[in-house]
C-alpha beads as a LAMMPS data file, in Angstrom:
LAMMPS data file: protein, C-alpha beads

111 atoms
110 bonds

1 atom types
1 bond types

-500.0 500.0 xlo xhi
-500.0 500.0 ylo yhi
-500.0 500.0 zlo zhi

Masses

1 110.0

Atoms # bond

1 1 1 0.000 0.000 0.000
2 1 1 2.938 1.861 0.704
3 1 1 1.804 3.559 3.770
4 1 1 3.665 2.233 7.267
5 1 1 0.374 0.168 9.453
6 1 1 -1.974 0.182 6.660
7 1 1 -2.232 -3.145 4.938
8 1 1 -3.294 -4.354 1.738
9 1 1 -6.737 -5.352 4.270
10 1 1 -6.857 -2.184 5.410
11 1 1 -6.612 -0.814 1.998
12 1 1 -9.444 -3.045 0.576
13 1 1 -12.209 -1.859 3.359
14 1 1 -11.342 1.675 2.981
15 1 1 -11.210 1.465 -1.065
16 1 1 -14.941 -1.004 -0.518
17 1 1 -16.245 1.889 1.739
18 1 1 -15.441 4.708 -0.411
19 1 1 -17.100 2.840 -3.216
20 1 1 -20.484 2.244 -1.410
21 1 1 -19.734 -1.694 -2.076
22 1 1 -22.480 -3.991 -0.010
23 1 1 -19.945 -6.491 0.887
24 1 1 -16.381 -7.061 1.420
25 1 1 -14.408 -10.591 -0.419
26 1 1 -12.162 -11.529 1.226
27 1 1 -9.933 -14.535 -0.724
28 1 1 -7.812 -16.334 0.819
29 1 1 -5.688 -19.783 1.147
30 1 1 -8.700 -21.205 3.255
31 1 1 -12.545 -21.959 2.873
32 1 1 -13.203 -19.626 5.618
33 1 1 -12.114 -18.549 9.382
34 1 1 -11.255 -21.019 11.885
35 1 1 -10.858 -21.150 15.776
36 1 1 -7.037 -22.308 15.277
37 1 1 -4.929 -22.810 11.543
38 1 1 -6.892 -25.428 10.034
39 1 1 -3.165 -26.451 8.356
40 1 1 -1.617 -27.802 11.353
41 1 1 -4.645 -28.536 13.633
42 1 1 -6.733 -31.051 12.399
43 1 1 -9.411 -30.130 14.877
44 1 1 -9.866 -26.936 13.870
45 1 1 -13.440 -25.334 14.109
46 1 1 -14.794 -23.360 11.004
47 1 1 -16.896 -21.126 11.948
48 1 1 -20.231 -20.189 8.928
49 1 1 -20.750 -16.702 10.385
50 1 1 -19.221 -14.893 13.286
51 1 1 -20.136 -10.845 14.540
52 1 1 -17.004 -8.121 13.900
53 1 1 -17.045 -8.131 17.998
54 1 1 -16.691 -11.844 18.110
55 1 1 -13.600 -11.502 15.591
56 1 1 -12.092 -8.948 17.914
57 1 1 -12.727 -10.225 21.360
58 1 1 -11.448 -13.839 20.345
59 1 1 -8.377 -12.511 18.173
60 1 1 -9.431 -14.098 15.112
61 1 1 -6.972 -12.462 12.800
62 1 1 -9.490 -12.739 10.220
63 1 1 -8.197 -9.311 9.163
64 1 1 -5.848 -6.506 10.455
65 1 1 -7.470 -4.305 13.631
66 1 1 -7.654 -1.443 11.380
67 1 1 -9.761 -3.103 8.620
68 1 1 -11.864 -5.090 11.005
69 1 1 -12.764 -1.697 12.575
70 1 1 -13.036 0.281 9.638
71 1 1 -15.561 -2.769 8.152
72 1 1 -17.685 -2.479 11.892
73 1 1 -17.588 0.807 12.046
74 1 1 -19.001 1.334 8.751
75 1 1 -21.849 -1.755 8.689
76 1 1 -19.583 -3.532 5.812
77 1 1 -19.958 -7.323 6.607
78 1 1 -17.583 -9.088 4.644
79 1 1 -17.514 -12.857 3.311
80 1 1 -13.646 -15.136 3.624
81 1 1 -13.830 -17.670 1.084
82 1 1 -11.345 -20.284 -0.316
83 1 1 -9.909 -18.604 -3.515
84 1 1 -8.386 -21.732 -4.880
85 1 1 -11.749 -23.353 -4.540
86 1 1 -12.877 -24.676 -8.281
87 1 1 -15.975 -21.603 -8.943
88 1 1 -15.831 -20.339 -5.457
89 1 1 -15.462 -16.498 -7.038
90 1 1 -19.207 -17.308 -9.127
91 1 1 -20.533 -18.765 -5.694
92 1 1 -19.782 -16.552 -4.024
93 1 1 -21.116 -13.401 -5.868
94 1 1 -24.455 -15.625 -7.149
95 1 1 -24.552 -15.324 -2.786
96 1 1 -24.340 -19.355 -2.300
97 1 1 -23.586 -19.827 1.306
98 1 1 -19.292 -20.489 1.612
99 1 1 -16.892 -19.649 3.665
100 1 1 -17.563 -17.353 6.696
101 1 1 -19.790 -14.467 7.103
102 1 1 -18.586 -11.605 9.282
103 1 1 -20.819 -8.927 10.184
104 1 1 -22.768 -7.211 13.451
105 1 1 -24.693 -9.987 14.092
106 1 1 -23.520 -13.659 13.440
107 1 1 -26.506 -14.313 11.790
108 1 1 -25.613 -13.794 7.552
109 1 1 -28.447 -11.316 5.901
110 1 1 -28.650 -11.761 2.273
111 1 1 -26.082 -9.384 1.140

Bonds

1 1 1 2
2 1 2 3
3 1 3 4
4 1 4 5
5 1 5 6
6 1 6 7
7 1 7 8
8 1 8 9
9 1 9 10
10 1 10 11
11 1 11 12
12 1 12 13
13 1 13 14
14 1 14 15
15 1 15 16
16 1 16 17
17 1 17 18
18 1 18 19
19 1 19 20
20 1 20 21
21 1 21 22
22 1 22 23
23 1 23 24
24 1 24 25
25 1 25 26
26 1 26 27
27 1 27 28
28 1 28 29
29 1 29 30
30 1 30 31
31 1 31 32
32 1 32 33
33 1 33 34
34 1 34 35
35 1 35 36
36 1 36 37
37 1 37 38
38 1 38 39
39 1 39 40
40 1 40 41
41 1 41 42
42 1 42 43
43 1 43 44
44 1 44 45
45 1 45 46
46 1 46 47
47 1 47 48
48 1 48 49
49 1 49 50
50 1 50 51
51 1 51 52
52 1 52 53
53 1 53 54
54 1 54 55
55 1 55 56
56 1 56 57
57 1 57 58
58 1 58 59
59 1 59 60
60 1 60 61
61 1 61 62
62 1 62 63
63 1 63 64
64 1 64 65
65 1 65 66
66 1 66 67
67 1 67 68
68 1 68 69
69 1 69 70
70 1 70 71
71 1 71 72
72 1 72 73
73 1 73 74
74 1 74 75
75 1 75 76
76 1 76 77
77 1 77 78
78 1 78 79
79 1 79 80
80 1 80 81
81 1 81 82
82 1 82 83
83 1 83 84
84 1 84 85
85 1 85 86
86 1 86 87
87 1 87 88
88 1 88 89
89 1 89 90
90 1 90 91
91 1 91 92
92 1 92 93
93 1 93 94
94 1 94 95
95 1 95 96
96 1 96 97
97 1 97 98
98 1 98 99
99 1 99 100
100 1 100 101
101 1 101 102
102 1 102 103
103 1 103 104
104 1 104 105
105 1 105 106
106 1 106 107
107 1 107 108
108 1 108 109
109 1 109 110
110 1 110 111
């Protein structure tokens, strides 16, 4: 991004907010966010939809503190999804139900 504390998350909620976007994608290496790193605990716990206060109380690291708060703060829920997933990007937007909703409540509103 090239500014010092201001990821490329932090980038993509203010750039999502400025644009009046509905929703924030969030792509990454796994099919959503998990209690501990699915990749070396096999007991991990995926979780379908969590609140922004839920990510921040239990540390999630879903995204940075900044973008978290700038997504509460501004009622932008976003979705984490599995980018290497075979049509996850078309699921996704067609609003199929994958990876992990994160917004004020826990409960996903059609978005």
């Amino acid at each position: 991004t090239g500014n010092p504390y201001f990821t490329t998350d932090s980038a993509a909620a203010l750039r999502a907010i400025e644009i009046g976007a509905d929703v924030l994608l969030k792509a990454t290496k796994v099919d959503g966010v998990y209690d501990k790193d699915p990749k070396a605990h096999p007991d991990a716990k995926k979780y379908e939809s969590l609140s922004y206060q839920e990510v921040l109380d239990q540390r999630l690291g879903v995204m940075d503190l900044t973008a978290i708060t700038l997504c509460r703060d501004n009622n932008l829920p976003l979705i984490v999804f599995d980018m290497d997933q075979p049509g996850a990007v078309e699921d996704v937007v067609e609003g199929k139900s994958i990876g992990t909703y994160v917004g004020f409540s826990s409960s996903p509103e059609k978005v």
